[in-house]
ZADO-1210 file (C-alpha; in nm, 4 decimals, padded with zeros to 6 digits):
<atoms>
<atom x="-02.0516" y="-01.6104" z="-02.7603" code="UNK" pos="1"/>
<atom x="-01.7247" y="-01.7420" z="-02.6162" code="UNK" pos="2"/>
<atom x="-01.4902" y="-01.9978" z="-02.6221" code="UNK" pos="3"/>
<atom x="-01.3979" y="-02.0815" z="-02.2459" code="UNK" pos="4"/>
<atom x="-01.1380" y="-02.3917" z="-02.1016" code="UNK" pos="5"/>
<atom x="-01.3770" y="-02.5309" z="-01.8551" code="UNK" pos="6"/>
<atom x="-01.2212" y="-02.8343" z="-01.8694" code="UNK" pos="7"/>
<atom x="-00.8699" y="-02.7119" z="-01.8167" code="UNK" pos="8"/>
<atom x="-00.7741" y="-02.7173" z="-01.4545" code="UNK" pos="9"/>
<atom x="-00.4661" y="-02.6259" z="-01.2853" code="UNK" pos="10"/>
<atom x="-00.2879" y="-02.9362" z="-01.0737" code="UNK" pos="11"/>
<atom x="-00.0545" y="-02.7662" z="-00.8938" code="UNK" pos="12"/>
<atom x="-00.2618" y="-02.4008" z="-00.8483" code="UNK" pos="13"/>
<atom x="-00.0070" y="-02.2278" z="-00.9524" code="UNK" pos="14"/>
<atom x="-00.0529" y="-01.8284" z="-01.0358" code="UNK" pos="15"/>
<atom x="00.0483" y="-01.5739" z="-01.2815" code="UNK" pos="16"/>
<atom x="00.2736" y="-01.2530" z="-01.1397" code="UNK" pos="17"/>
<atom x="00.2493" y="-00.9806" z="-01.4032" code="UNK" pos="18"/>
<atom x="00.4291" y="-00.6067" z="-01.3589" code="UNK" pos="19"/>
<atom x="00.2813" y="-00.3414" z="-01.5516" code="UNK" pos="20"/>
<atom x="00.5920" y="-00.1364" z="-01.6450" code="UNK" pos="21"/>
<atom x="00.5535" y="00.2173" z="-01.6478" code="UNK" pos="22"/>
<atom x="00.6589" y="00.5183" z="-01.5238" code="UNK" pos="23"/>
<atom x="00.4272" y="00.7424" z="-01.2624" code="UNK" pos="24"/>
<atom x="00.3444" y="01.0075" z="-01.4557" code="UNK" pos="25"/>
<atom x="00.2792" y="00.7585" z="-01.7304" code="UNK" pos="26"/>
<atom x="-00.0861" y="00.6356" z="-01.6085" code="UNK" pos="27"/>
<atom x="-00.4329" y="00.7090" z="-01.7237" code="UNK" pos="28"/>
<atom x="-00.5102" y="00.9225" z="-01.4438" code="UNK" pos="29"/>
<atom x="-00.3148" y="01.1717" z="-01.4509" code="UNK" pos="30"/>
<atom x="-00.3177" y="01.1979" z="-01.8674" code="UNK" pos="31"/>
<atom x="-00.4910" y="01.5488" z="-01.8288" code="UNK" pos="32"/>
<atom x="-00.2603" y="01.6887" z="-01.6210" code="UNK" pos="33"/>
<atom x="00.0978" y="01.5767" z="-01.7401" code="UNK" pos="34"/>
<atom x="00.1631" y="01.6455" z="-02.1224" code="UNK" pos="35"/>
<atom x="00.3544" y="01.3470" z="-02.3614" code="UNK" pos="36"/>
<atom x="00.5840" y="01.6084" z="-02.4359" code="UNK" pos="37"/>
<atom x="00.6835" y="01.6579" z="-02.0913" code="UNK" pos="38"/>
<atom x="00.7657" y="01.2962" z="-02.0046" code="UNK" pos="39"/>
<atom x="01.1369" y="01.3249" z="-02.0878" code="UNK" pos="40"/>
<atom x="01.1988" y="01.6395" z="-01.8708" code="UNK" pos="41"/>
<atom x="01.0479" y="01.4111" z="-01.5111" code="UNK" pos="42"/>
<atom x="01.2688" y="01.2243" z="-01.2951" code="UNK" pos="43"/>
<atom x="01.2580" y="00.9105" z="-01.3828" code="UNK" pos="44"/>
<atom x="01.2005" y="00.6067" z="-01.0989" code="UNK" pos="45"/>
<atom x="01.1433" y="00.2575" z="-01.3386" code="UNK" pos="46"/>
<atom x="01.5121" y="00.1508" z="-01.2708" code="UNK" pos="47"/>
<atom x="01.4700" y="00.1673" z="-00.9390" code="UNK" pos="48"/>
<atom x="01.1890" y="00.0264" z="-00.8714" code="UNK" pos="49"/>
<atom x="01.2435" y="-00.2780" z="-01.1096" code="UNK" pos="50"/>
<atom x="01.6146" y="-00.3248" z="-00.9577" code="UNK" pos="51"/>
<atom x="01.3898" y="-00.3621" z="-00.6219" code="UNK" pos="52"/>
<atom x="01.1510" y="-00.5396" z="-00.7359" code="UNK" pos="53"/>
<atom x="01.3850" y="-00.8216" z="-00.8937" code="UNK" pos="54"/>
<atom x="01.5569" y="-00.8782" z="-00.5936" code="UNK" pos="55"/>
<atom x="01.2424" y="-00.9455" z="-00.4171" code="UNK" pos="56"/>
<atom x="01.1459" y="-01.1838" z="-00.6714" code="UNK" pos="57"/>
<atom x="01.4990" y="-01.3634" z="-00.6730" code="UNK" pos="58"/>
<atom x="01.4607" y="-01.3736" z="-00.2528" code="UNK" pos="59"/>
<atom x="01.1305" y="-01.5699" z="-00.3283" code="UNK" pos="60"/>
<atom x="01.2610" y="-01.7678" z="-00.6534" code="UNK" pos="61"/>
<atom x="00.9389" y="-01.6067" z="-00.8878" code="UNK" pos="62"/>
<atom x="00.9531" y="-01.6026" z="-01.2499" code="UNK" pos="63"/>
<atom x="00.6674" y="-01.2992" z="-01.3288" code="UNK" pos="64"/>
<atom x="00.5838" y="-01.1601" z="-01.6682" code="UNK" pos="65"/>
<atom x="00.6834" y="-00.7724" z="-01.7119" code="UNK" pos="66"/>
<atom x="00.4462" y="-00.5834" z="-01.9716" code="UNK" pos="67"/>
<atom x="00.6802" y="-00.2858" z="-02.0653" code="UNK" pos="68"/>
<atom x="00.5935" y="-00.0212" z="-02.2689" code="UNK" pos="69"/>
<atom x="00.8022" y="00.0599" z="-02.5879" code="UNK" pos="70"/>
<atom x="00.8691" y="00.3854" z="-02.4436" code="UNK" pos="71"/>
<atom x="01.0226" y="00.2171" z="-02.1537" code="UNK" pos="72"/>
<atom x="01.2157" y="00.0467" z="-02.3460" code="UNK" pos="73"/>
<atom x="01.3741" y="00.2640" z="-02.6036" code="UNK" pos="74"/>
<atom x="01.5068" y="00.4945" z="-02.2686" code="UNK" pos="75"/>
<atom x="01.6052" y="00.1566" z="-02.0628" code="UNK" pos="76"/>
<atom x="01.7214" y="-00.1470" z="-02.2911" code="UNK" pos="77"/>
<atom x="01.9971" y="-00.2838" z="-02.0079" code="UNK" pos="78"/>
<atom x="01.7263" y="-00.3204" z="-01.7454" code="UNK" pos="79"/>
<atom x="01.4856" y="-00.4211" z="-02.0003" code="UNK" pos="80"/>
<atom x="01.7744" y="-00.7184" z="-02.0495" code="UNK" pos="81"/>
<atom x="01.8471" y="-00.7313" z="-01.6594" code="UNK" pos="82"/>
<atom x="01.4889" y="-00.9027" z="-01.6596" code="UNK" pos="83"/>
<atom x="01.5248" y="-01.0928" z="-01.9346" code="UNK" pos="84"/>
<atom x="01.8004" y="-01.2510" z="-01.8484" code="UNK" pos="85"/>
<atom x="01.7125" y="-01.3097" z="-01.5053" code="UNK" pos="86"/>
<atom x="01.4506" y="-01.5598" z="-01.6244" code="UNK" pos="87"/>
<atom x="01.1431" y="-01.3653" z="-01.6738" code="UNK" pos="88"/>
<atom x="00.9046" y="-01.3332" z="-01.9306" code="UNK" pos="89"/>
<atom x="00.9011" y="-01.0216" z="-02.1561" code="UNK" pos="90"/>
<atom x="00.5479" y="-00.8820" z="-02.2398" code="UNK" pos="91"/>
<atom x="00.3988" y="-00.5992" z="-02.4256" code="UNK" pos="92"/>
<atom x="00.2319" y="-00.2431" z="-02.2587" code="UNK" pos="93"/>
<atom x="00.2116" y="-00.0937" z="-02.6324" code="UNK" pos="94"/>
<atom x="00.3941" y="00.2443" z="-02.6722" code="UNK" pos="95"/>
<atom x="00.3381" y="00.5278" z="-02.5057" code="UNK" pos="96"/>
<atom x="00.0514" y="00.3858" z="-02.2879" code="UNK" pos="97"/>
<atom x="-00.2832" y="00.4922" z="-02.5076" code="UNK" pos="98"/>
<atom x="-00.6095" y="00.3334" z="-02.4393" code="UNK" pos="99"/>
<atom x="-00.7112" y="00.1456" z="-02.7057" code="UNK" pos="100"/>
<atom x="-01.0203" y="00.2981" z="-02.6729" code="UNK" pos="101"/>
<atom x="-00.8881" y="00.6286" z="-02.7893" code="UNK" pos="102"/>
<atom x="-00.7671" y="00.4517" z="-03.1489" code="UNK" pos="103"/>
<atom x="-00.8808" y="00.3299" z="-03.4543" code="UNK" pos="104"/>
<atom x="-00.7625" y="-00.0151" z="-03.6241" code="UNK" pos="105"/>
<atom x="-00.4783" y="00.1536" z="-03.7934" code="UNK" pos="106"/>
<atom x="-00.3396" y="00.3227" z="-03.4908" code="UNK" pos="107"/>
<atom x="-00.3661" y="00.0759" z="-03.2764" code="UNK" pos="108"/>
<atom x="-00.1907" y="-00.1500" z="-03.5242" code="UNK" pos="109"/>
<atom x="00.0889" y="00.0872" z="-03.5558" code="UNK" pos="110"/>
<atom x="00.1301" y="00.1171" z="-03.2050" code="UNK" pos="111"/>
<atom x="00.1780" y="-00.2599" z="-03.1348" code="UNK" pos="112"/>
<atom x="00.3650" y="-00.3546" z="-03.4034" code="UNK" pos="113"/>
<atom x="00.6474" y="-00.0531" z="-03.3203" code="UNK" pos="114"/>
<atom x="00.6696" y="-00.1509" z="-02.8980" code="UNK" pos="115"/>
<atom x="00.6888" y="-00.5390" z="-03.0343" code="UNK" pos="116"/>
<atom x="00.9564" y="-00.4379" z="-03.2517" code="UNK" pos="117"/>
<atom x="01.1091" y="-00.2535" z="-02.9617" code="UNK" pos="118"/>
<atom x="01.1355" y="-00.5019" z="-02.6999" code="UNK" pos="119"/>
<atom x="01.2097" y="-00.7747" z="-02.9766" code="UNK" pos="120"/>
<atom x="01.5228" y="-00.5812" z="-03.0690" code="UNK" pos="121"/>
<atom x="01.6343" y="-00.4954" z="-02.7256" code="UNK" pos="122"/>
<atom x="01.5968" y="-00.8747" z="-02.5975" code="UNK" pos="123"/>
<atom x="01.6463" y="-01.0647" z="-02.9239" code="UNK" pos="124"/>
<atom x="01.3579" y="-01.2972" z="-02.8497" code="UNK" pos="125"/>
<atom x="01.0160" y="-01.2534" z="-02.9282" code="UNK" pos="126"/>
<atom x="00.7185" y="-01.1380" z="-02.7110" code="UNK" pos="127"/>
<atom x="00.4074" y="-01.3327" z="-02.7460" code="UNK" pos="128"/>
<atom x="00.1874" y="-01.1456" z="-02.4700" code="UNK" pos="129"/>
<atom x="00.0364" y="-00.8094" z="-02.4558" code="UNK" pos="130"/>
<atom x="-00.1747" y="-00.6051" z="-02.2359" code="UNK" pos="131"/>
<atom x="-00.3672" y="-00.2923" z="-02.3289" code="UNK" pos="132"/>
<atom x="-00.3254" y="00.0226" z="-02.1486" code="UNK" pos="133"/>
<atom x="-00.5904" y="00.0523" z="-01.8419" code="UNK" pos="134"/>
<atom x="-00.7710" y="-00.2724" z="-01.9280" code="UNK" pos="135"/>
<atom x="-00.8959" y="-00.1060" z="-02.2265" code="UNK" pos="136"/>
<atom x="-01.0167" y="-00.3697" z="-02.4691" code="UNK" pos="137"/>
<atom x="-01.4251" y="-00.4178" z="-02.3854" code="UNK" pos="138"/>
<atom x="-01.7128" y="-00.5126" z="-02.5704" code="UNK" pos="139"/>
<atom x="-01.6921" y="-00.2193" z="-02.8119" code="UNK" pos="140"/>
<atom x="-01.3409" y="-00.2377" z="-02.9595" code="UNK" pos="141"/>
<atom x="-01.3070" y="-00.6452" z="-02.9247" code="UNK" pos="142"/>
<atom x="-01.1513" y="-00.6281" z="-03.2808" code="UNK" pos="143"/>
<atom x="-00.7998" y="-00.5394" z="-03.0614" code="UNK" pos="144"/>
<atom x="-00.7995" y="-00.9109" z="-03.0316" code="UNK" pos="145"/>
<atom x="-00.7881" y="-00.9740" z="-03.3852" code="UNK" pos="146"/>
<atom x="-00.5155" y="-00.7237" z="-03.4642" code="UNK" pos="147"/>
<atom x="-00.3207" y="-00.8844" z="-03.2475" code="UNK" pos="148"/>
<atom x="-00.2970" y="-01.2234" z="-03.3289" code="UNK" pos="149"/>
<atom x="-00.2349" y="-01.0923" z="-03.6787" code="UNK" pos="150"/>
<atom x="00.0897" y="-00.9443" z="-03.5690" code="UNK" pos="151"/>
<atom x="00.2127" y="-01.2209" z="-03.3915" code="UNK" pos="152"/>
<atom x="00.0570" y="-01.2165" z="-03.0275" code="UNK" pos="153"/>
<atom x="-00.0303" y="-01.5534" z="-02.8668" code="UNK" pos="154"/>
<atom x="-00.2395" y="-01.4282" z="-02.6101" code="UNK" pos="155"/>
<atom x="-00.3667" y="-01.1198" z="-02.4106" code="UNK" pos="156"/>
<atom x="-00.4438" y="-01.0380" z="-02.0469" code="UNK" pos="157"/>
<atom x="-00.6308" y="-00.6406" z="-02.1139" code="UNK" pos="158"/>
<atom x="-00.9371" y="-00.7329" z="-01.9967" code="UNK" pos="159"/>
<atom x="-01.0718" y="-00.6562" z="-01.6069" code="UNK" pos="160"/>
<atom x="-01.4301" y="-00.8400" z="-01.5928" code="UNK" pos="161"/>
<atom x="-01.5661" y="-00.5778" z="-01.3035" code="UNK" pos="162"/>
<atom x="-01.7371" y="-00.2800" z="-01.3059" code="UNK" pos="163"/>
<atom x="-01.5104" y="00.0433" z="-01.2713" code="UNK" pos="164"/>
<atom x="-01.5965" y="00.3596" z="-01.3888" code="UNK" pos="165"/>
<atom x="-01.2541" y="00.4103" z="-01.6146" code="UNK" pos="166"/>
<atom x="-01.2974" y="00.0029" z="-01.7222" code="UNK" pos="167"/>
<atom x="-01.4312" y="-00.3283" z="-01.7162" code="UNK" pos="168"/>
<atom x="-01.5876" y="-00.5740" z="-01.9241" code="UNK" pos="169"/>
<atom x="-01.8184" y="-00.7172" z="-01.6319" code="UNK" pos="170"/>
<atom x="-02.0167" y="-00.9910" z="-01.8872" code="UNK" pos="171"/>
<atom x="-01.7001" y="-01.1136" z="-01.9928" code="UNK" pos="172"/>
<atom x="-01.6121" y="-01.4834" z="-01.8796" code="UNK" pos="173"/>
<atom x="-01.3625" y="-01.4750" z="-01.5473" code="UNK" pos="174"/>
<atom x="-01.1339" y="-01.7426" z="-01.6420" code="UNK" pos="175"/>
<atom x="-00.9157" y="-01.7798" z="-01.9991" code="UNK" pos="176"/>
<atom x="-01.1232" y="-01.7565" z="-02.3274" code="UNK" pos="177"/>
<atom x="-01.1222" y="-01.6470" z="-02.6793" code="UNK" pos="178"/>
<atom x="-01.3679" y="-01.5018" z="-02.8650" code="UNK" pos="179"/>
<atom x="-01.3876" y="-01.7655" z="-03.1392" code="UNK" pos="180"/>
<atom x="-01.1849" y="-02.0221" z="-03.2365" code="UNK" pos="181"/>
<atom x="-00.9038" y="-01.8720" z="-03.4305" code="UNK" pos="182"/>
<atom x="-00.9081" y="-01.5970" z="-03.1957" code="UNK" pos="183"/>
<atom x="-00.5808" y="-01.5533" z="-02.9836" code="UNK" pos="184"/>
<atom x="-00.6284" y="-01.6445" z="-02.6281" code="UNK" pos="185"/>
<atom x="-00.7292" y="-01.3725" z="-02.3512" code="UNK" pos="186"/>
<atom x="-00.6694" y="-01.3993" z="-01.9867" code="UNK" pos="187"/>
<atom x="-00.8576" y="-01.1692" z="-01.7953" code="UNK" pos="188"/>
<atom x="-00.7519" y="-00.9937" z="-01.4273" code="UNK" pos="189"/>
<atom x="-00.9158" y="-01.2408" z="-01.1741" code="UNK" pos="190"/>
<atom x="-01.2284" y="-01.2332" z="-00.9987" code="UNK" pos="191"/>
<atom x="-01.4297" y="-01.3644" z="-00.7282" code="UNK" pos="192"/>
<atom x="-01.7897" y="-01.4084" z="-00.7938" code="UNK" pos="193"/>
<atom x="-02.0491" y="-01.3207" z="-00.5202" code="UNK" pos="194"/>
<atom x="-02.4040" y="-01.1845" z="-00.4940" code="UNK" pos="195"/>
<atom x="-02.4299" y="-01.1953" z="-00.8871" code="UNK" pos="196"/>
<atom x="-02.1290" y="-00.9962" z="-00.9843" code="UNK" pos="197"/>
<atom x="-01.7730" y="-01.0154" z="-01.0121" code="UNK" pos="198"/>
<atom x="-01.5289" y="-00.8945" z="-00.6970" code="UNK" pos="199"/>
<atom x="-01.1311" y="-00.7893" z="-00.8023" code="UNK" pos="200"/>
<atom x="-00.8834" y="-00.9883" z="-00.6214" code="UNK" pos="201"/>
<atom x="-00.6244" y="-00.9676" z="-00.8913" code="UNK" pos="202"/>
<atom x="-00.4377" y="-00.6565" z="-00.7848" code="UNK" pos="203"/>
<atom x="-00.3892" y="-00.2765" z="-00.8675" code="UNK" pos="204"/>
<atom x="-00.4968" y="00.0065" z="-00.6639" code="UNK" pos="205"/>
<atom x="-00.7545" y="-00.2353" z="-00.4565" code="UNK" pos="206"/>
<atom x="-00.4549" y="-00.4130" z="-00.3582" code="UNK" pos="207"/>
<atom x="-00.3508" y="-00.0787" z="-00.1851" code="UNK" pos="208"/>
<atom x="-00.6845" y="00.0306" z="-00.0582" code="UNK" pos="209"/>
<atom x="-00.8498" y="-00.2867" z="00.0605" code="UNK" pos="210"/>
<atom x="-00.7261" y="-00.5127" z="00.3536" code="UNK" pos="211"/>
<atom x="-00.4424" y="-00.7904" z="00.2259" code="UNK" pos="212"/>
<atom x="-00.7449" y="-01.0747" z="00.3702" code="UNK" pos="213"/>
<atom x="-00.9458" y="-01.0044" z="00.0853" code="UNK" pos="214"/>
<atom x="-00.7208" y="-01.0672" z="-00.1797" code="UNK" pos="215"/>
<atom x="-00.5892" y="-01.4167" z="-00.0259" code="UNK" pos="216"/>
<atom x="-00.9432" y="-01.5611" z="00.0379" code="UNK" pos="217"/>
<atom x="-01.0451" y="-01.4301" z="-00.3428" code="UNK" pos="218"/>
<atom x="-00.7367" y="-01.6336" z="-00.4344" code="UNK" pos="219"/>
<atom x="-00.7408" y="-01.9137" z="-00.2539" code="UNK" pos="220"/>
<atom x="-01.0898" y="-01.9995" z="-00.3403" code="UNK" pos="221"/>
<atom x="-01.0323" y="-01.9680" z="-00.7216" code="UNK" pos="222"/>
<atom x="-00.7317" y="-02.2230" z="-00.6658" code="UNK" pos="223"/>
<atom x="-00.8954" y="-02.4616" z="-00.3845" code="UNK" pos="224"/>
<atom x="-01.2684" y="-02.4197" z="-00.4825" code="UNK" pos="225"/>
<atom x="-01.2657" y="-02.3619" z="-00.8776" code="UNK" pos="226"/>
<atom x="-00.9313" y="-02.5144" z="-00.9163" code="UNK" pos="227"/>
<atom x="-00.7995" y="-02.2307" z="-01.1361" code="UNK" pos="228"/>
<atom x="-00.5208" y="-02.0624" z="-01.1815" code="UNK" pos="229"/>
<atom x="-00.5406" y="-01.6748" z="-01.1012" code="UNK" pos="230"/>
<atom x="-00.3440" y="-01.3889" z="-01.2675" code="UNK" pos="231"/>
<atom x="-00.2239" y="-01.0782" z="-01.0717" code="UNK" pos="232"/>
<atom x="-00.0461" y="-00.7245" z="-01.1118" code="UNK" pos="233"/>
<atom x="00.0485" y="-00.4390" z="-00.9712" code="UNK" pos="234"/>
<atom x="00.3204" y="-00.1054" z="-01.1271" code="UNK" pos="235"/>
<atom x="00.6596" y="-00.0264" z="-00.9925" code="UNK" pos="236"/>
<atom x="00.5345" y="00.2930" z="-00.8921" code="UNK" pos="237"/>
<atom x="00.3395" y="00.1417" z="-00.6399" code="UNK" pos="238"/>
<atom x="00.5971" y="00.0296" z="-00.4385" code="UNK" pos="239"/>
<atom x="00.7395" y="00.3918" z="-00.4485" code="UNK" pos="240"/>
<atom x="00.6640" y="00.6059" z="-00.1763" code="UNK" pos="241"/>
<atom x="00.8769" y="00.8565" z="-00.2147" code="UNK" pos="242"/>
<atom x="00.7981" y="00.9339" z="-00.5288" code="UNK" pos="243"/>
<atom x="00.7204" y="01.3133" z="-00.7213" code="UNK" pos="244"/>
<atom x="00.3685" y="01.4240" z="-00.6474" code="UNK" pos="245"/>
<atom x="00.1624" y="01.5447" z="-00.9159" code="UNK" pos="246"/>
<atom x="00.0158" y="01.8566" z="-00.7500" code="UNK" pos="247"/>
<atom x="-00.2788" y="01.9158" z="-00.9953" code="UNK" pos="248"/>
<atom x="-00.4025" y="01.5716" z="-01.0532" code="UNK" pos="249"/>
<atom x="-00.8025" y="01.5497" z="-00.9408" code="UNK" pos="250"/>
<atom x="-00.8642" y="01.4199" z="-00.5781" code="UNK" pos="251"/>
<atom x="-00.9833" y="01.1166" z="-00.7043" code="UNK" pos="252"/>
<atom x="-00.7172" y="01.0120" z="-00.8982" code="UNK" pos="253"/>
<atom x="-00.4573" y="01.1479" z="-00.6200" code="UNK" pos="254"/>
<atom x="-00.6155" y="00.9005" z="-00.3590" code="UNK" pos="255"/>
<atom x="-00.5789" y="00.5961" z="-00.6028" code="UNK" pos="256"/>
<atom x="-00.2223" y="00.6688" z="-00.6749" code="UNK" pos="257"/>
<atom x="-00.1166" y="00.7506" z="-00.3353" code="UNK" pos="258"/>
<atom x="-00.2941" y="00.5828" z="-00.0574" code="UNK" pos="259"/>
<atom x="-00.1048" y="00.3096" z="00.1147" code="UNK" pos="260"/>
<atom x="00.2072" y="00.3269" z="-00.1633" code="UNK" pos="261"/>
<atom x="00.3796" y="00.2256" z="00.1582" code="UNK" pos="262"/>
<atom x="00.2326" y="-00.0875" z="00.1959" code="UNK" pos="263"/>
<atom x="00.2679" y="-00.2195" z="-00.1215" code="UNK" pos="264"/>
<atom x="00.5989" y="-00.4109" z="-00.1248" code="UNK" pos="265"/>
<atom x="00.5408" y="-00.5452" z="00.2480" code="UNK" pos="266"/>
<atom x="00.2381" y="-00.6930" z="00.1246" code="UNK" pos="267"/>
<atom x="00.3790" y="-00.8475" z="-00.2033" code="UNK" pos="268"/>
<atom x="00.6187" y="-01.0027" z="00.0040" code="UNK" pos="269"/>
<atom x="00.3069" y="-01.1429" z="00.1972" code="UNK" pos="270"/>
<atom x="00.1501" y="-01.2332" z="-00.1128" code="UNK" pos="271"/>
<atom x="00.4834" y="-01.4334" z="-00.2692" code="UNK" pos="272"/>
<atom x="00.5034" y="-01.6601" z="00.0320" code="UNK" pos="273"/>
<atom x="00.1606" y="-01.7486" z="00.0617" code="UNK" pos="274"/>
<atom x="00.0539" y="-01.8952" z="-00.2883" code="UNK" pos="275"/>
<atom x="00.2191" y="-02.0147" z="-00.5587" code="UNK" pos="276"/>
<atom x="00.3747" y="-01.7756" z="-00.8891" code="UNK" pos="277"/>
<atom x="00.4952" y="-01.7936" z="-01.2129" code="UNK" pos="278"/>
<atom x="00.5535" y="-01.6517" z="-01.5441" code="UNK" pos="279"/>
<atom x="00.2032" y="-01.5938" z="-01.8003" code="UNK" pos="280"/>
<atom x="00.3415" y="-01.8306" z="-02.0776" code="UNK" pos="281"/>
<atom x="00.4459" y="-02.1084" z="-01.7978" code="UNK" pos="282"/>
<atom x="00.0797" y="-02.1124" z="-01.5626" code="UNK" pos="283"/>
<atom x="-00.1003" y="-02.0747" z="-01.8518" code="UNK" pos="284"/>
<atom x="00.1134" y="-02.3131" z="-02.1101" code="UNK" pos="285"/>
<atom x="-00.2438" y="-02.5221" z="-02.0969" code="UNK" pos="286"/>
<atom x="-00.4791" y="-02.3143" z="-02.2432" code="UNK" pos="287"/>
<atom x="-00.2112" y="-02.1612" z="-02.5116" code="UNK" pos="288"/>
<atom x="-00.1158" y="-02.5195" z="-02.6567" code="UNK" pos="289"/>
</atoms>
């Protein structure tokens, strides 16, 4: 059914960094209990967490690609420049961070083009990657893919090949692929593969909850064993301890949010030192030519 790159293979092993920009109150989980209409009244934390996380980056000379939502953008355009001009890539989060999911064809095309437009007119480049809201393109509303590369996308990383019970397209191939030939290119979150089915090691909230060994033996045997490149992220917010706590957000989604915020940005530094890291359109410059 797909198109895969099993002949491309990476020489040098080196990995994708990607930042999913957003704000706390911005994410999936707690969409039932913070209104849209509220979002401009919260404290606001993106600058500072970016303005951290760019140093951190400079200290260990990484390029990574930022997905930023529109919104983000619109409220922030000089640190929406700051990374720009500080060498990394510029990538698109959509708008106002709706699952694709939860829209049609129209309204998802609407949403796109307007946060492209955005973060085209705050950078004065153009953005050529985007990634849907929660991993939300599947199996169902593959179309996304088309819609894309209509409006000038060269690639998209919004698919998580695992099973999760708020995403995942587990059947989906592990490693870069499109889903025919004119299709643009995807790059799904990476995986390890064990006991027939497919283990995250590309970062999130497992990054948080599971021990830091996991995630550098799932890398290290995509790039030693399967000689692959892998593709990672993780949210300002989680590097953000101190930030507001939603009091009426569901246990659930509380303990994914919060748990070990504080050991977030010790272990990236961890992370940066011991594998390689780049930008989306440079580690993956193969599979998009």
């Amino acid at each position: 059914m797909y198109q895969e790159f099993d002949h491309i293979q990476s020489s040098d092993c080196n990995n994708a960094l990607t930042i999913d920009v957003e704000e706390y109150f911005q994410v999936s989980a707690f969409e039932k209990c913070i209104d849209r209409s509220k979002w401009s009244t919260l404290p606001s934390r993106v600058d500072r967490n970016i303005n951290v996380i760019l140093d951190v980056l400079d200290a260990s000379n990484v390029k990574a690609t930022f997905f930023i939502l529109g919104w983000i953008a619109e409220r922030h355009p000089k640190l929406i420049r700051k990374i720009h001009d500080n060498g990394h890539e510029i990538a698109c989060h959509g708008l106002q961070h709706v699952r694709v999911n939860n829209q049609n064809i129209e309204q998802f095309k609407a949403d796109v083009v307007q946060a492209k437009n955005i973060l085209e007119d705050v950078i004065s480049s153009s953005v050529k990657g985007y990634r849907a809201a929660s991993f939300s393109i599947n199996d169902k509303n593959i179309w996304a893919l088309d819609v894309l590369k209509d409006n000038g996308f060269a690639y998209s990383s919004s698919i998580n090949p695992i099973r999760h019970d708020l995403y995942g397209m587990p059947d989906a191939p592990r490693f870069p692929f499109k889903v025919k030939n004119d299709s643009i290119l995807e790059i799904p979150i990476s995986t390890v593969r064990m006991i027939g089915r497919n283990w995250p090691c590309g970062g999130g909230g497992f990054f948080r909850i599971l021990p830091y060994k996991i995630f550098r033996a799932g890398l290290k045997k995509i790039n030693q064993q399967e000689k692959k490149s892998a593709i990672f992220y993780f949210h300002p917010w989680e590097i953000d301890a101190e930030q507001p706590r939603v009091k009426n957000a569901p246990l659930k989604s509380s303990f994914r949010h919060y748990h070990n915020l504080h050991k977030t940005l010790p272990r990236l530094k961890v992370l940066l030192s011991d594998f390689n890291w780049g930008r989306v359109d440079q580690v993956y410059s193969s599979y998009l030519a």
